[in-house]
C-alpha positions, 0 to 999 in steps of 0.5 A, a space after each residue: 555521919 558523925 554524931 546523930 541527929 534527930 528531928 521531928 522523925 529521926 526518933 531513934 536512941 538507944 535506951 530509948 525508942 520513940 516509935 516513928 522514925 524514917 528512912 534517914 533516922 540514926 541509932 547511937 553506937 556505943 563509941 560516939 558513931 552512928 548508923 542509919 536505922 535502915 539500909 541496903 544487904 548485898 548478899 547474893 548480887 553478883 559482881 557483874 553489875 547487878 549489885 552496882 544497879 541494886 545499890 544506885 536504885 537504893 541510893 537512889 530512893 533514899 537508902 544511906 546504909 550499904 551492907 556487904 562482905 568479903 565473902 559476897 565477892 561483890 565489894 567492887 561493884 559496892 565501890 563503882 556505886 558509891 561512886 556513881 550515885 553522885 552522893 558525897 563518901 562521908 553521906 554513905 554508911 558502908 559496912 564489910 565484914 572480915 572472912 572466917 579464913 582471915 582470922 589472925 592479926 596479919 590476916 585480918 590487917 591485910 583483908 581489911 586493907 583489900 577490902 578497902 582497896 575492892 571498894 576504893 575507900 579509904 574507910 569503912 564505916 564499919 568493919 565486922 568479924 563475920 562469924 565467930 566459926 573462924 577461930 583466934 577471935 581474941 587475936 582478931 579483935 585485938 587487930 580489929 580495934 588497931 584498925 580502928 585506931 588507925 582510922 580504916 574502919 570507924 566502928 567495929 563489931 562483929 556478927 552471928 556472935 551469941 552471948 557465949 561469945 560475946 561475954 568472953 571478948 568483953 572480959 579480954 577487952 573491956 574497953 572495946 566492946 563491939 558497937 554491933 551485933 549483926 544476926 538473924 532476927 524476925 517473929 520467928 527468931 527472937 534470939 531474946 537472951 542474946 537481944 538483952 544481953 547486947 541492950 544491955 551492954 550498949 551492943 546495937 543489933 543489926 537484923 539480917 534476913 528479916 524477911 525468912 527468906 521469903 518462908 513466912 510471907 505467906 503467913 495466915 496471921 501475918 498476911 492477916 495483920 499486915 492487911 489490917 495496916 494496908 501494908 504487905 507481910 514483908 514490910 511488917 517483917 521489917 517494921 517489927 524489926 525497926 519497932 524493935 530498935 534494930 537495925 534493918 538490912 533487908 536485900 533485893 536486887 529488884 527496884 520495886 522491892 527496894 521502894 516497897 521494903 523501904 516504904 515502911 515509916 508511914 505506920 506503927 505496929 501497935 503494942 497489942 500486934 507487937 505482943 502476938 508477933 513478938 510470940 511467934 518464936 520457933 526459932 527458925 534460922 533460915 541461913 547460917 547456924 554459926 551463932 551457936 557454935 562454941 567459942 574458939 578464942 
């Protein structure tokens, strides 16, 4: 993707937010890449021609960002899309993320390369530690920026990384700090001291799950204002994250889902609904808890 650009509706910087954006606008990334606003999650398709599917529709409508892992077992059909869909490599913003049982220099050297060798690319455009729970992070992160080096991931960063984490992996390698922060975020889960803490190190955060699994779609208040804009809880969930400046990945295997989830730039939150959806807190993790575990370097 290169170094962003923005037009009239790519509006998208970091430090500063200009609310309308689109399906192909581009947050900065604090090493000179950067990444679409918005893309495709994969957790859960199988492997069997369901995540290819899924990913060729997203493709499809517009989508340009694919978010995967070795532990979804599914970078295969990740690869037979990219291929499929017709849309040149270097247009498609690919991510993978390191397994916690890969942790260690060999390990991770080695997972990255049969990550690479699932998908049939040459490179990833970002390469994440998936969970701090792994253990030997120093040690890991330390392989993580010889992979970038090297040119097999173009940016790397990490997920479900608190500031206790965080901080320590700045002090032992101050000149590669992660370019991403990939955690839960929703109304209902801020994480406000790790979201200041990653804006201001210039640690863009990336929103996975940002629908609740489906927990708070039913909402009274949210269903309420999302009427209000003509739009469904869903899509306000995911157009809070946007107005946040996050990046979003909501997932679904079901075509119709993909459009509506993407069919989100076409309006603005104000700042008063912004305000009351921003004091929904009640810290509701509806996945994995890792991200207040205790650093293991």
């Amino acid at each position: 993707l290169g170094k962003p650009s923005y037009g009239p509706t790519q509006s998208i910087r970091r430090g500063k937010l200009l609310i309308m954006a689109s399906l192909t606008s581009t947050i900065a990334l604090n090493d000179g890449n950067s990444i679409p606003v918005f893309g495709l999650g994969v957790y859960l398709a199988e492997n069997d021609g369901e995540a290819r599917q899924a990913i060729l529709w997203a493709l499809q409508h517009g989508y340009r960002l694919i978010d995967t892992a070795t532990f979804y077992r599914n970078e295969e059909d990740v690869g037979k899309a990219i291929r499929d869909s017709g849309i040149p490599r270097e247009k498609i913003f690919v991510t993978t993320k390191l397994a916690t049982f890969d942790h260690g220099k060999e390990k991770t050297i080695q997972a990255c390369h049969e990550s690479l060798r699932k998908l049939g690319l040459d490179y990833v455009d970002l390469y994440l530690i998936h969970s701090p729970s792994g253990g030997k992070i120093l040690e890991t992160w330390g392989a993580m920026i010889e992979l970038k080096k090297q040119g097999y991931a173009r940016s790397i960063g990490v997920s479900n990384f608190n500031v206790q984490h965080l901080k320590p992996l700045k002090e032992a390698y101050p000149d590669y700090i992660p370019a991403v922060n990939q955690i839960e975020l929703s109304p209902y889960l801020t994480f406000d001291e790790v979201v200041a803490y990653c804006q201001k190190e210039h640690i863009v955060l990336e929103a996975y799950s940002p629908l609740t699994k489906g927990r708070k779609v039913r909402d009274p208040l949210l269903v309420s204002m999302a009427t209000k804009y003509k739009k469904t809880a869903g899509q306000l969930l995911i157009r809070w994250s946007i107005q946040r400046g996050f990046v979003c990945i909501p997932k679904s295997v079901k075509e119709e889902r993909i459009i509506e989830n993407a069919n989100i730039f076409d309006f603005e939150i104000s700042a008063e609904d912004m305000k009351i959806m921003n004091g929904l807190n009640e810290n509701l993790i509806t996945g994995w808890a890792v991200i207040n575990g205790p650093w293991l370097p």
